[in-house]
N, CA, C and O atoms as a Maestro MAE file, in Angstrom:
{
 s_m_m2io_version
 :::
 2.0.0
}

f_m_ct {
 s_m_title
 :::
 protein
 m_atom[348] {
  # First column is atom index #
  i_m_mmod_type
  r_m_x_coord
  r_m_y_coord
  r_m_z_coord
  i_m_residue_number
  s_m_chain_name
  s_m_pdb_residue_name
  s_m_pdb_atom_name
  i_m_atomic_number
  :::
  1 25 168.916 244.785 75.885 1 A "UNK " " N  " 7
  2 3 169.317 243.552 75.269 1 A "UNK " " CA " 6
  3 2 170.099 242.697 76.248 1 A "UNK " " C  " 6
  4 15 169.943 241.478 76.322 1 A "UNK " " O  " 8
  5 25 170.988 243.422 77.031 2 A "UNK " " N  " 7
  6 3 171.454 242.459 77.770 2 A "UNK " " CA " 6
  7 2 170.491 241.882 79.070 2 A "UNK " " C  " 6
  8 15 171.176 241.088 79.714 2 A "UNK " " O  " 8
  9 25 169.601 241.978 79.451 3 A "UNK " " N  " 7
  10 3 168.132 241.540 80.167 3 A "UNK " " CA " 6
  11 2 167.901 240.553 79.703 3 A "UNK " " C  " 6
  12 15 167.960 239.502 80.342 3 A "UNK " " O  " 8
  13 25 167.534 240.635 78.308 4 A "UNK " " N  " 7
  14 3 167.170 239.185 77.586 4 A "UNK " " CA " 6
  15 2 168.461 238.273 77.546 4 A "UNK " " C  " 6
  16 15 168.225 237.065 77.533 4 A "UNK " " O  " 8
  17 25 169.694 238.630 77.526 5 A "UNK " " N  " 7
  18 3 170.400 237.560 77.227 5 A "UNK " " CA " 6
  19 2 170.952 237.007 78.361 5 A "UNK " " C  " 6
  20 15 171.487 235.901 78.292 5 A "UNK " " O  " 8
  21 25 170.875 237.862 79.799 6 A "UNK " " N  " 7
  22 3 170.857 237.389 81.025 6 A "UNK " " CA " 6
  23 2 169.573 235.824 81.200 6 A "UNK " " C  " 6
  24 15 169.817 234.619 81.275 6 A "UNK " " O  " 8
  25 25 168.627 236.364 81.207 7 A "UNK " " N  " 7
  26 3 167.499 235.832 80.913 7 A "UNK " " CA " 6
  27 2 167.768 234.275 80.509 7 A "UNK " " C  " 6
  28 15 167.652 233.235 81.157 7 A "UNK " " O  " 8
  29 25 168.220 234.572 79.026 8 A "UNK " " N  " 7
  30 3 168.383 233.089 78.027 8 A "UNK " " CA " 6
  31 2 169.759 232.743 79.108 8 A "UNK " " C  " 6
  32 15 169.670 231.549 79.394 8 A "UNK " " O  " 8
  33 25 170.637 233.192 79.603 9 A "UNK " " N  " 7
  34 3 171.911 232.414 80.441 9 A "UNK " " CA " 6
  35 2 170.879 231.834 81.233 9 A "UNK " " C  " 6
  36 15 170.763 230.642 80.949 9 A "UNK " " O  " 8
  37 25 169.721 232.380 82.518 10 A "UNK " " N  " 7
  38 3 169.389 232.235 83.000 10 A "UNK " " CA " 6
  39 2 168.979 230.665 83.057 10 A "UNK " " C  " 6
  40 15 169.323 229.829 83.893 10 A "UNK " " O  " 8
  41 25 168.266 230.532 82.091 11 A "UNK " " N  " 7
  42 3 167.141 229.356 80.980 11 A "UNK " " CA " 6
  43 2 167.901 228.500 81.227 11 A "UNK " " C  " 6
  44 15 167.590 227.589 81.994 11 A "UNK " " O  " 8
  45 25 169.396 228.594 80.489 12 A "UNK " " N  " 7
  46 3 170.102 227.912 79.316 12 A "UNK " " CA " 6
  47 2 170.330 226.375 80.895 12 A "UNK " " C  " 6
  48 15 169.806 225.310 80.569 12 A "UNK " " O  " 8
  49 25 170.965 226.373 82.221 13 A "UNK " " N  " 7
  50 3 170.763 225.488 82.620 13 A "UNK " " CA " 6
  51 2 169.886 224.189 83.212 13 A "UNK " " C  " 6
  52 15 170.249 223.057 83.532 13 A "UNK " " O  " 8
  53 25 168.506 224.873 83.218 14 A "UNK " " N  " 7
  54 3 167.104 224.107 83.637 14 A "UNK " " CA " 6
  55 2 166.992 223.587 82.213 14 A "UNK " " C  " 6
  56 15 166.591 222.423 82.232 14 A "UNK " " O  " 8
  57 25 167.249 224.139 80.732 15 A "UNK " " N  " 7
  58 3 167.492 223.208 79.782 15 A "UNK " " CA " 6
  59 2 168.205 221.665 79.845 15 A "UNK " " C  " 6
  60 15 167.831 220.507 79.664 15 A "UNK " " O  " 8
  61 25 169.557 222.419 80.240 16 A "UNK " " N  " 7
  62 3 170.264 221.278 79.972 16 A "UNK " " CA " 6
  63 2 170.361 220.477 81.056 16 A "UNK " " C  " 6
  64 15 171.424 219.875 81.210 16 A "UNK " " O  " 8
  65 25 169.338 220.308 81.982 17 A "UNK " " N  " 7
  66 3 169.010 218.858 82.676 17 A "UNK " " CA " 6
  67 2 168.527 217.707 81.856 17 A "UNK " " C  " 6
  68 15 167.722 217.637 80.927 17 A "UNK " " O  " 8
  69 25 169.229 216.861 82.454 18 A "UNK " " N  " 7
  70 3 168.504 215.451 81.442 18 A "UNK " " CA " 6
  71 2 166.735 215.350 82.101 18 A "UNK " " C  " 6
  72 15 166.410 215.829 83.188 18 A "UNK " " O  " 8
  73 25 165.931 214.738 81.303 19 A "UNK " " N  " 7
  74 3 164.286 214.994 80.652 19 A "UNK " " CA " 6
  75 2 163.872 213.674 82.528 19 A "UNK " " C  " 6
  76 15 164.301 212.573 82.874 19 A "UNK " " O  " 8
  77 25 163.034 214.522 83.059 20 A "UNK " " N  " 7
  78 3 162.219 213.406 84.197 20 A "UNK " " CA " 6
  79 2 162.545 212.456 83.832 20 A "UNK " " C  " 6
  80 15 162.736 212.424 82.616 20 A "UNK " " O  " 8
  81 25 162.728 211.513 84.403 21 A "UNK " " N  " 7
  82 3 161.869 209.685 84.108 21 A "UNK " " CA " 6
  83 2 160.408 209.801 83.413 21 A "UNK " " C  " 6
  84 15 159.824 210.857 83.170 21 A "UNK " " O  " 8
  85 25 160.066 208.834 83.216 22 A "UNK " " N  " 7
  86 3 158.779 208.510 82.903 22 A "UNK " " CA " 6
  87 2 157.884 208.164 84.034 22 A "UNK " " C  " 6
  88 15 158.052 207.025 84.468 22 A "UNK " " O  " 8
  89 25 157.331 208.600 84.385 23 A "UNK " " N  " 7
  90 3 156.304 207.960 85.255 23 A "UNK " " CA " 6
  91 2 155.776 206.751 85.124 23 A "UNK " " C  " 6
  92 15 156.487 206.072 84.383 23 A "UNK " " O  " 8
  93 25 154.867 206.192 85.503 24 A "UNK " " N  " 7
  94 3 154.512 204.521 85.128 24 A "UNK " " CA " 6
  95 2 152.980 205.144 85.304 24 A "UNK " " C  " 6
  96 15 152.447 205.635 86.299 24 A "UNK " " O  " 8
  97 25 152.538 204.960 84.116 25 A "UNK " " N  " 7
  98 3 150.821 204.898 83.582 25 A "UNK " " CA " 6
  99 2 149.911 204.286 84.269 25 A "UNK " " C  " 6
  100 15 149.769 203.144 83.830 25 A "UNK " " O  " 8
  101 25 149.155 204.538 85.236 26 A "UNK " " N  " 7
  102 3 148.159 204.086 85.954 26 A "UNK " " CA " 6
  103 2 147.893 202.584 85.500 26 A "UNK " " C  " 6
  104 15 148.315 202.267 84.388 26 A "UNK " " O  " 8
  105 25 147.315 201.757 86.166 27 A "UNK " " N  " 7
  106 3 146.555 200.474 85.055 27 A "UNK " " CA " 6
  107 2 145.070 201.270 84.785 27 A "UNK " " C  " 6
  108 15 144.306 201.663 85.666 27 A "UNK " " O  " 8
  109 25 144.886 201.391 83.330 28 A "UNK " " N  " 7
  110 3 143.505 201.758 82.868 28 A "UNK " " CA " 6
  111 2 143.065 200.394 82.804 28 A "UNK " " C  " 6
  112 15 142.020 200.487 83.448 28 A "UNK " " O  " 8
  113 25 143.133 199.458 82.539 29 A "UNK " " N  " 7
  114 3 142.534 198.089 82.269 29 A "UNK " " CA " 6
  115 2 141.197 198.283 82.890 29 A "UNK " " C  " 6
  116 15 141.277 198.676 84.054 29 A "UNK " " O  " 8
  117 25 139.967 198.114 82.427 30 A "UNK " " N  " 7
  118 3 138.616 197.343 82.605 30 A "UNK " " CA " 6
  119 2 138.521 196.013 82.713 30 A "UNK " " C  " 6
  120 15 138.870 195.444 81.679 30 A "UNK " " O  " 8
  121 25 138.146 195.237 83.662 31 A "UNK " " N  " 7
  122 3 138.062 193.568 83.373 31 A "UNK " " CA " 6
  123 2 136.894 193.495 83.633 31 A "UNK " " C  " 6
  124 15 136.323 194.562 83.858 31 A "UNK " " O  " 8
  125 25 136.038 192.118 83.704 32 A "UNK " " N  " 7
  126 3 135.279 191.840 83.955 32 A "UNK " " CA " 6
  127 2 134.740 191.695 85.362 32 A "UNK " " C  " 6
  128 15 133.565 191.614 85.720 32 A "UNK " " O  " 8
  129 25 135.991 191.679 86.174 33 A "UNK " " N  " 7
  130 3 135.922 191.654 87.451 33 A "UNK " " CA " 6
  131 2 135.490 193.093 87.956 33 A "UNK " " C  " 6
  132 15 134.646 193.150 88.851 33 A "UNK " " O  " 8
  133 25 135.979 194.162 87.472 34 A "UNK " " N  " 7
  134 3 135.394 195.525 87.803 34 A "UNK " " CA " 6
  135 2 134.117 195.562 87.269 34 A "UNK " " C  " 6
  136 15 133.247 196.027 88.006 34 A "UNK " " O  " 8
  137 25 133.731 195.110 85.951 35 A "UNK " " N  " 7
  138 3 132.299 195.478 86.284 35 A "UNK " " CA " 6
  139 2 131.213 194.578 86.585 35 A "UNK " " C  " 6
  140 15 130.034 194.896 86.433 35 A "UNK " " O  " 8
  141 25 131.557 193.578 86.964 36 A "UNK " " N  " 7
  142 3 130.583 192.916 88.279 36 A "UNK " " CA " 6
  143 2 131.074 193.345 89.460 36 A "UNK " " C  " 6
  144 15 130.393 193.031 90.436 36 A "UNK " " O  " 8
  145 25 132.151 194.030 89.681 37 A "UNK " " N  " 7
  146 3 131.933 194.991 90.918 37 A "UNK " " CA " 6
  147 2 131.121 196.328 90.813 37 A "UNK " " C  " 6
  148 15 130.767 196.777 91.903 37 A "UNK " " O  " 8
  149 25 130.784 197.000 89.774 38 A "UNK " " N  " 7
  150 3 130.205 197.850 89.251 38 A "UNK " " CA " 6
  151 2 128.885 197.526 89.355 38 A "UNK " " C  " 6
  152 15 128.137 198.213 90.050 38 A "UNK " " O  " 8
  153 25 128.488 196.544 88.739 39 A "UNK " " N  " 7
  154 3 127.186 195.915 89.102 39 A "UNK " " CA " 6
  155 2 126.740 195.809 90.663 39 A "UNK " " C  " 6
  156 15 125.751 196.338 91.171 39 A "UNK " " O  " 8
  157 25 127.564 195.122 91.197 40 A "UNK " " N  " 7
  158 3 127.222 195.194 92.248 40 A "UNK " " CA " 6
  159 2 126.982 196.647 93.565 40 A "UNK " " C  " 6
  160 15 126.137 196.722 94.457 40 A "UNK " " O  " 8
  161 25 127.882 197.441 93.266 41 A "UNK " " N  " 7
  162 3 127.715 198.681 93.146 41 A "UNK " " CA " 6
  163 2 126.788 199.191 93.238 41 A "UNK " " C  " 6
  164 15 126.478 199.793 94.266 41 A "UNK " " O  " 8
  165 25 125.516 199.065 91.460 42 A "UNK " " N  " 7
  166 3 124.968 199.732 91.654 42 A "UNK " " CA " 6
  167 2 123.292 199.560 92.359 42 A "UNK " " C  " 6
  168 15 122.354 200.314 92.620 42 A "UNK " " O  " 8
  169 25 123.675 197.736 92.490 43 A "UNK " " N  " 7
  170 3 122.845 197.424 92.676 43 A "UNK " " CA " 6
  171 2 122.530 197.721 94.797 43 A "UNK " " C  " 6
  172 15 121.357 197.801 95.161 43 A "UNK " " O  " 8
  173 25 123.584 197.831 95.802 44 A "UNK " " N  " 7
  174 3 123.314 198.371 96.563 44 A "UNK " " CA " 6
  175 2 123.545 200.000 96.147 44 A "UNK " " C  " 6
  176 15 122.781 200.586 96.914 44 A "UNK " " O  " 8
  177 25 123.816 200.408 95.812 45 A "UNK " " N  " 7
  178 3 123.306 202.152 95.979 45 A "UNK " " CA " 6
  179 2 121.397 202.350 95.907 45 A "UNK " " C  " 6
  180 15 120.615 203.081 96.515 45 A "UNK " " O  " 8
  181 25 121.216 201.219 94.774 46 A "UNK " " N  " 7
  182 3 119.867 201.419 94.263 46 A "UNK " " CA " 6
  183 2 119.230 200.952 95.872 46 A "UNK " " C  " 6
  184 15 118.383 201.664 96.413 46 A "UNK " " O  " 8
  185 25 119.763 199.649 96.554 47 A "UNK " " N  " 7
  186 3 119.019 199.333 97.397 47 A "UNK " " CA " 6
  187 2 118.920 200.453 98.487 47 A "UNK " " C  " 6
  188 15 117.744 200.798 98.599 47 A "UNK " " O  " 8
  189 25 119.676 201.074 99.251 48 A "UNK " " N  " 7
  190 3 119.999 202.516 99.923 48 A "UNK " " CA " 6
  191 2 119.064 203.589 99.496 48 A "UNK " " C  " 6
  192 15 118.778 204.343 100.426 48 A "UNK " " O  " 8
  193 25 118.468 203.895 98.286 49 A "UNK " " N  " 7
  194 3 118.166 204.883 98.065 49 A "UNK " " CA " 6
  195 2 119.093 206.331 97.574 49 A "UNK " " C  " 6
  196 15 118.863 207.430 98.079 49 A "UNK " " O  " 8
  197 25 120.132 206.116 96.541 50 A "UNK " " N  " 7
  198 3 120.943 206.760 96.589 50 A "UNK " " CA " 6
  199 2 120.808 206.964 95.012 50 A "UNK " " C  " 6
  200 15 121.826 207.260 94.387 50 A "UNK " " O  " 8
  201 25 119.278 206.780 94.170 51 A "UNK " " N  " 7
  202 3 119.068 207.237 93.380 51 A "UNK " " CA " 6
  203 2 118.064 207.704 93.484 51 A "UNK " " C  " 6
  204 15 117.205 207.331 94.282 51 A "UNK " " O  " 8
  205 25 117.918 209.062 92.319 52 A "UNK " " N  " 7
  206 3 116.703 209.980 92.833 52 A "UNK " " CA " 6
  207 2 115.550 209.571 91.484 52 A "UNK " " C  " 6
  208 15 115.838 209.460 90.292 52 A "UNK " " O  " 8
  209 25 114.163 209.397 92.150 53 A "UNK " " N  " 7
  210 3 113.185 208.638 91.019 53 A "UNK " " CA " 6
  211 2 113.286 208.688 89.443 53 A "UNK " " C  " 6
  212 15 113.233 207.768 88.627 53 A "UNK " " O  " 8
  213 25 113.454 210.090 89.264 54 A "UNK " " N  " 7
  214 3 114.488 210.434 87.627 54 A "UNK " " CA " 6
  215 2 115.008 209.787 87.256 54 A "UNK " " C  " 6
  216 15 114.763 209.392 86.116 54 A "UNK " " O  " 8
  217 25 116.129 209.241 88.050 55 A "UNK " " N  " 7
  218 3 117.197 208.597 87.636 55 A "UNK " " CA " 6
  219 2 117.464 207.291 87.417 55 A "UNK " " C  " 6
  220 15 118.474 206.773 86.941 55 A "UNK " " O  " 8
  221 25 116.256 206.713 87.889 56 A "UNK " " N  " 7
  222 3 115.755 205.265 88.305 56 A "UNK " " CA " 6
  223 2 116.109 204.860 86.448 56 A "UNK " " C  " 6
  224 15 117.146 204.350 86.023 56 A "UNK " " O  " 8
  225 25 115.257 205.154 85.876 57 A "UNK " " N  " 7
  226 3 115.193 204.555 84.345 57 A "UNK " " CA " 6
  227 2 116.532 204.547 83.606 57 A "UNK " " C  " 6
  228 15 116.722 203.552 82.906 57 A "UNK " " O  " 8
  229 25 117.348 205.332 83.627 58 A "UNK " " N  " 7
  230 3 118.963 205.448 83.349 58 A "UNK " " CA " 6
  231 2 119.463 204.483 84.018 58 A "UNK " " C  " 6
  232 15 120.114 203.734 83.289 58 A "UNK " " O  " 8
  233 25 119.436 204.121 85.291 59 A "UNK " " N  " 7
  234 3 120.495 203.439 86.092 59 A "UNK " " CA " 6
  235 2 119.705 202.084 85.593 59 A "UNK " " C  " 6
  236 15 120.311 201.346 84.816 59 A "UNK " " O  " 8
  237 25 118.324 201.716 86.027 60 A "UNK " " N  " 7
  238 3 118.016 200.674 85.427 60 A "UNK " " CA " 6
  239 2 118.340 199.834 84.539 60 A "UNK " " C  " 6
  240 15 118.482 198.633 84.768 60 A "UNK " " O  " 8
  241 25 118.562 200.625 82.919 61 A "UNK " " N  " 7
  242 3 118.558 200.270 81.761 61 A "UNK " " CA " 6
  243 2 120.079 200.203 81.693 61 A "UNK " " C  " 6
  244 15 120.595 199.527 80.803 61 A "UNK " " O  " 8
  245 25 121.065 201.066 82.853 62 A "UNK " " N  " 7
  246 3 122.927 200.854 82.472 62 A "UNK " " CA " 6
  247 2 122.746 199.508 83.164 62 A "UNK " " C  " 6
  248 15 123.205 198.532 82.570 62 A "UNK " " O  " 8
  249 25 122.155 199.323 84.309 63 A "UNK " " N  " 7
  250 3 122.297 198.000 84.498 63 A "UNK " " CA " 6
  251 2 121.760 196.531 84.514 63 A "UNK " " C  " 6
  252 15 122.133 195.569 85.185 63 A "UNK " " O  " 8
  253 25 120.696 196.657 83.500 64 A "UNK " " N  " 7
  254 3 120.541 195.342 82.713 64 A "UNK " " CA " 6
  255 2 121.206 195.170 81.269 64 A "UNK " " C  " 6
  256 15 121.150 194.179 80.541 64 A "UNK " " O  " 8
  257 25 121.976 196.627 80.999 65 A "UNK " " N  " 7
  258 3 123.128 196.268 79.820 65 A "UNK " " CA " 6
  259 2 124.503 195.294 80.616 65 A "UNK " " C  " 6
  260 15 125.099 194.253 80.338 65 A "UNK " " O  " 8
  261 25 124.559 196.252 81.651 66 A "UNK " " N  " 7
  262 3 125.961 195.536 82.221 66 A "UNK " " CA " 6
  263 2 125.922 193.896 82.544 66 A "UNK " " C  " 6
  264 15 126.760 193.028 82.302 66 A "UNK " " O  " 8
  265 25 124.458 193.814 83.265 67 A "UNK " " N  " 7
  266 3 123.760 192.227 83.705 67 A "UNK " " CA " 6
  267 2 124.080 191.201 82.370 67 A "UNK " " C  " 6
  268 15 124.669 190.122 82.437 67 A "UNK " " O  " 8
  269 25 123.466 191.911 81.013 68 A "UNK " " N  " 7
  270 3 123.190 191.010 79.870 68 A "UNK " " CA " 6
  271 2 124.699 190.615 79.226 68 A "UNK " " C  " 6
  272 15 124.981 189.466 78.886 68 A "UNK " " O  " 8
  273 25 125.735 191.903 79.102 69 A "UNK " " N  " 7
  274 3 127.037 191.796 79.056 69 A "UNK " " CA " 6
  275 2 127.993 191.174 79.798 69 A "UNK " " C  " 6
  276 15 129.115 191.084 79.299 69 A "UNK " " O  " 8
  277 25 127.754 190.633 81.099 70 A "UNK " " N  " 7
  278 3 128.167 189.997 82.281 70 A "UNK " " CA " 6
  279 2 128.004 188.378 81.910 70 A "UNK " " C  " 6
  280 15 128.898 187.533 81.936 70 A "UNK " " O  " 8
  281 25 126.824 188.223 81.614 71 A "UNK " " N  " 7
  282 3 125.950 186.400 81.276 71 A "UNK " " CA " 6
  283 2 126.567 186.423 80.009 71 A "UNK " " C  " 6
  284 15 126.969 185.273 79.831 71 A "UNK " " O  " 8
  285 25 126.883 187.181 78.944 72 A "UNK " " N  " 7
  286 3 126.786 186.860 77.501 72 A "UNK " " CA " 6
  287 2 128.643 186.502 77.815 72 A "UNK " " C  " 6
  288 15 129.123 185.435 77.432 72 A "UNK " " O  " 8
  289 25 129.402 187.443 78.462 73 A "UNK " " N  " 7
  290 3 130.754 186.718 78.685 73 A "UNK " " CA " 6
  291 2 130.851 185.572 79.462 73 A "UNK " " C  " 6
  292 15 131.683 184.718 79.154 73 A "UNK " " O  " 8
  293 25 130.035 185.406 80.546 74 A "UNK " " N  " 7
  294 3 130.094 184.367 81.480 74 A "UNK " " CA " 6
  295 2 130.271 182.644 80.516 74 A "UNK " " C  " 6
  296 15 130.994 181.655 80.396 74 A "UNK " " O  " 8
  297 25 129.009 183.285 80.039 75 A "UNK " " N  " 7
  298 3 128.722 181.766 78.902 75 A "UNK " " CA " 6
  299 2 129.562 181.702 77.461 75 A "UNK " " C  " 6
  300 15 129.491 180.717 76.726 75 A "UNK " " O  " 8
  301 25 130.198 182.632 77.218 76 A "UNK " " N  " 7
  302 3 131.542 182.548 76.444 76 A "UNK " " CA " 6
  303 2 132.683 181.867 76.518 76 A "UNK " " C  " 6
  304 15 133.446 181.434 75.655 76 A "UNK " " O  " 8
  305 25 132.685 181.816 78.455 77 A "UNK " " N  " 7
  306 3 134.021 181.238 78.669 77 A "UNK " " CA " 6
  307 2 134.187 179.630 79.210 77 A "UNK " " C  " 6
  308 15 133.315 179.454 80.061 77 A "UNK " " O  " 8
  309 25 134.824 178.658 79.059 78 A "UNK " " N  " 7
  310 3 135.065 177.338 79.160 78 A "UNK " " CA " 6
  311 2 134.766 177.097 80.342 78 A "UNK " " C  " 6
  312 15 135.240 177.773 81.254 78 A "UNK " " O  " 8
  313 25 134.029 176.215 80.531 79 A "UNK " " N  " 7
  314 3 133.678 175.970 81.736 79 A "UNK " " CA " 6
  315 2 134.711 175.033 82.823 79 A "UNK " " C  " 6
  316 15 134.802 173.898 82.354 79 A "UNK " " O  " 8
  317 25 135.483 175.163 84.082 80 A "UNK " " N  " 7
  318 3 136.782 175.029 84.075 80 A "UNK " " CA " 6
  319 2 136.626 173.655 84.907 80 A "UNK " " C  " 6
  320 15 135.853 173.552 85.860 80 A "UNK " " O  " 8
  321 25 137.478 172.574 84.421 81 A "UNK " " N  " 7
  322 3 137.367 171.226 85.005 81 A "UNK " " CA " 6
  323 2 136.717 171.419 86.546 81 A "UNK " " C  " 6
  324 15 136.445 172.483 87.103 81 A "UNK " " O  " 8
  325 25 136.570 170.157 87.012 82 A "UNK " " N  " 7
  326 3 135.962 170.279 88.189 82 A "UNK " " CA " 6
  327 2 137.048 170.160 89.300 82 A "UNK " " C  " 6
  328 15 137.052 170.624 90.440 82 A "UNK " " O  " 8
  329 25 137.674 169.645 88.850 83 A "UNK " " N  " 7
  330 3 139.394 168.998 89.556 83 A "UNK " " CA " 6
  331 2 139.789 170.494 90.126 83 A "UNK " " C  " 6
  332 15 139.872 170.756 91.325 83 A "UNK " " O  " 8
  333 25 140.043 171.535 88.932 84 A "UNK " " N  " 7
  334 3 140.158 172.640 89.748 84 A "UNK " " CA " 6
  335 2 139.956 174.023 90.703 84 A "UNK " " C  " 6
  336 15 140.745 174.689 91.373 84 A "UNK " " O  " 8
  337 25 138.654 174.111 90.456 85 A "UNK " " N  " 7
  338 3 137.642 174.526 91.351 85 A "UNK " " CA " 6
  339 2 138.880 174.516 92.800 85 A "UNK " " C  " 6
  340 15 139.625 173.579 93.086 85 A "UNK " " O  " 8
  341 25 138.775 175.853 93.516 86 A "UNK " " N  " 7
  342 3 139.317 176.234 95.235 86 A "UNK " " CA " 6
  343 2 140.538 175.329 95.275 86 A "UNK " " C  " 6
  344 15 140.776 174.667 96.285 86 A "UNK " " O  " 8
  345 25 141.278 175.288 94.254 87 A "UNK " " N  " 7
  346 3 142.912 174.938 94.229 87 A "UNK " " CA " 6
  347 2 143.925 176.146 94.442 87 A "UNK " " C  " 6
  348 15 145.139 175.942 94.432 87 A "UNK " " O  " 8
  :::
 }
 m_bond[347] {
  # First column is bond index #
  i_m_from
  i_m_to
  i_m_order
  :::
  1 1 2 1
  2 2 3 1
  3 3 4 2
  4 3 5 1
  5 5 6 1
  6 6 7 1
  7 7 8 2
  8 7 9 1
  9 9 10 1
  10 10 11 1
  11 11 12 2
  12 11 13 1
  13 13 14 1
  14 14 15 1
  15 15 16 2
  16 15 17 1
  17 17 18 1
  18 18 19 1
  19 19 20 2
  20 19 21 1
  21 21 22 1
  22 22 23 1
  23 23 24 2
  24 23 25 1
  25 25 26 1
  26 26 27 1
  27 27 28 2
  28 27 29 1
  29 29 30 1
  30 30 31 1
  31 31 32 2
  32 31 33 1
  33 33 34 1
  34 34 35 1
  35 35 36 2
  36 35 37 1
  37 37 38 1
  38 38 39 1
  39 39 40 2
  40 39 41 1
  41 41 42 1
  42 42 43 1
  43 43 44 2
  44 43 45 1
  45 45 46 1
  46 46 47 1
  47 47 48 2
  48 47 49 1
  49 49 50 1
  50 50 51 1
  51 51 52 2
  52 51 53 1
  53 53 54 1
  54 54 55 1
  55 55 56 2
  56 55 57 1
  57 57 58 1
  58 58 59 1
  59 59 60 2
  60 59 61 1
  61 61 62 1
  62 62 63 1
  63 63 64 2
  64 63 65 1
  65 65 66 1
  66 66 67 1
  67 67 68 2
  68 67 69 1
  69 69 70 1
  70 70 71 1
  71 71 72 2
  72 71 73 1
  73 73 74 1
  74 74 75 1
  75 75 76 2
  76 75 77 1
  77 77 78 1
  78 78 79 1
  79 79 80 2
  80 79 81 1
  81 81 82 1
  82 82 83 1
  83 83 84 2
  84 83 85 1
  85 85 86 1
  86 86 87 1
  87 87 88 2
  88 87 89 1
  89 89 90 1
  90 90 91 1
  91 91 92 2
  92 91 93 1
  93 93 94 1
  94 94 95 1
  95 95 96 2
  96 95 97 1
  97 97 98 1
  98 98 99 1
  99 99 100 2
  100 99 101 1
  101 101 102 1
  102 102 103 1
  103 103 104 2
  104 103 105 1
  105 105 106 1
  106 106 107 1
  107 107 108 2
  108 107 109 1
  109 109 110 1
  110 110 111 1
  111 111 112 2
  112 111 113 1
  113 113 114 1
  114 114 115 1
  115 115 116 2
  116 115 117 1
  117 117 118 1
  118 118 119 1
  119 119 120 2
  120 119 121 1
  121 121 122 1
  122 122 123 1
  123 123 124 2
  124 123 125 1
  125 125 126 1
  126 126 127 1
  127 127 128 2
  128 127 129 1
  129 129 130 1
  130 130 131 1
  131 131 132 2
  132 131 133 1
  133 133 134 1
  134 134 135 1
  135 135 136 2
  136 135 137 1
  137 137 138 1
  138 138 139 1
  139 139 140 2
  140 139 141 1
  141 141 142 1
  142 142 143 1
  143 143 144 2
  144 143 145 1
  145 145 146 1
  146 146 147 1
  147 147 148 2
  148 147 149 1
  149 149 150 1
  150 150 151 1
  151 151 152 2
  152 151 153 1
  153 153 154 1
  154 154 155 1
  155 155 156 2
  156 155 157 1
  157 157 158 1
  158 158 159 1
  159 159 160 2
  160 159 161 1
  161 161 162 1
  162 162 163 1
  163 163 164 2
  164 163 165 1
  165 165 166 1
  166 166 167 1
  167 167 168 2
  168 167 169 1
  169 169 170 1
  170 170 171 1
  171 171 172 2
  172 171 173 1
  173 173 174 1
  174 174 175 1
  175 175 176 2
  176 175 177 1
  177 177 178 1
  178 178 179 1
  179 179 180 2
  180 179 181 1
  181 181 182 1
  182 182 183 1
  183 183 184 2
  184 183 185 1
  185 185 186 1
  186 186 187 1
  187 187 188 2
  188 187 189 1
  189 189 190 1
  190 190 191 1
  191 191 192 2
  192 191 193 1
  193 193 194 1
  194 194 195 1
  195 195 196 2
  196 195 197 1
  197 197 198 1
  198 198 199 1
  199 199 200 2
  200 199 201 1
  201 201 202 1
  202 202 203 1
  203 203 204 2
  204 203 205 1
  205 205 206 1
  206 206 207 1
  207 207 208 2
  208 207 209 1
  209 209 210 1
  210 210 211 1
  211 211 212 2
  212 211 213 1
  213 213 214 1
  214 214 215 1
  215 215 216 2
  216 215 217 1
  217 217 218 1
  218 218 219 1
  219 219 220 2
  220 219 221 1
  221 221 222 1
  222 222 223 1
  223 223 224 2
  224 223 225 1
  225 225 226 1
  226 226 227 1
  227 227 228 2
  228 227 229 1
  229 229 230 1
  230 230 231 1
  231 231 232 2
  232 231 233 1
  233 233 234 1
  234 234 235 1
  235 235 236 2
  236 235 237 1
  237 237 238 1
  238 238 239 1
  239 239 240 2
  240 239 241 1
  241 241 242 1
  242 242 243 1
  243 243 244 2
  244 243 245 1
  245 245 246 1
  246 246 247 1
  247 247 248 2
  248 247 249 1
  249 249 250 1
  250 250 251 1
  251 251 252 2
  252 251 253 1
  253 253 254 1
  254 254 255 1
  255 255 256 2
  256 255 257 1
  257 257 258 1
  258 258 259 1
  259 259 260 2
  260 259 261 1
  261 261 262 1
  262 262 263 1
  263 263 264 2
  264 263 265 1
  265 265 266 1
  266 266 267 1
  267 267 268 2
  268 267 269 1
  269 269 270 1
  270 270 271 1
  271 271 272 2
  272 271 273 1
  273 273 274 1
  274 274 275 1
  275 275 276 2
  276 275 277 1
  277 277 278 1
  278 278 279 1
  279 279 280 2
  280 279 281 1
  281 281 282 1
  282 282 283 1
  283 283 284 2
  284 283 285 1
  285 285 286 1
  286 286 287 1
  287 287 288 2
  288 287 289 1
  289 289 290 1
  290 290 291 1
  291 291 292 2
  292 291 293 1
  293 293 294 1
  294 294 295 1
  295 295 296 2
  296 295 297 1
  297 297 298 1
  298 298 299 1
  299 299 300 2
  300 299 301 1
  301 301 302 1
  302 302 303 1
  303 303 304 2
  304 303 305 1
  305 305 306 1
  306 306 307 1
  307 307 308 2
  308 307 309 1
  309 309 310 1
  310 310 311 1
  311 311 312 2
  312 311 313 1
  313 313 314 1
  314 314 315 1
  315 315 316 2
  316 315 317 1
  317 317 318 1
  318 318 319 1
  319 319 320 2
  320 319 321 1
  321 321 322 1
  322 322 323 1
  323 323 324 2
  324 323 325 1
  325 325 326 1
  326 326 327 1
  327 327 328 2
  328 327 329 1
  329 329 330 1
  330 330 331 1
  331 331 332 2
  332 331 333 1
  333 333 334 1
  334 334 335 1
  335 335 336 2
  336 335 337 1
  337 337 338 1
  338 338 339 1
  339 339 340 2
  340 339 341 1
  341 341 342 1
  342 342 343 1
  343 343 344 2
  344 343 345 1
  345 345 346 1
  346 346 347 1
  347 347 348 2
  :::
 }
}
């Protein structure tokens, strides 16, 4: 018994440290800007040869979803005076 209660003395100070900080959470954010970099992506890998013929129809079809999802936001958003254009 006294093993174990050595033990729990042992414990009892790595307890009573105050708790880490928090770390700071990666940015998970997706924008639109990543996946027209994504697009673009996959569109040189495809040019390289860095898909195998199998795989052709998968990558294809992820990326005329991403293409159609890309135009359908594009044309969502306000088209921005001309004044500010490379300001």
């Amino acid at each position: 018994m006294s093993e174990d209660k050595k033990n729990a003395d042992a414990k009892a100070p790595e307890q009573a440290q105050a708790p880490a900080p928090k770390q700071e959470q990666p940015n998970t954010e997706l924008t639109i800007n990543d996946l027209t970099a994504l697009k673009q992506i996959i569109d040189v890998a495809s040019q390289r040869g860095a898909f195998k013929p199998s795989e052709m129809m998968t990558v294809g079809s992820t990326y005329n979803k991403l293409e159609t999802f890309l135009s359908a936001v594009a044309a969502q958003q306000p088209a921005a005076p001309e004044g500010t254009k490379g300001e």
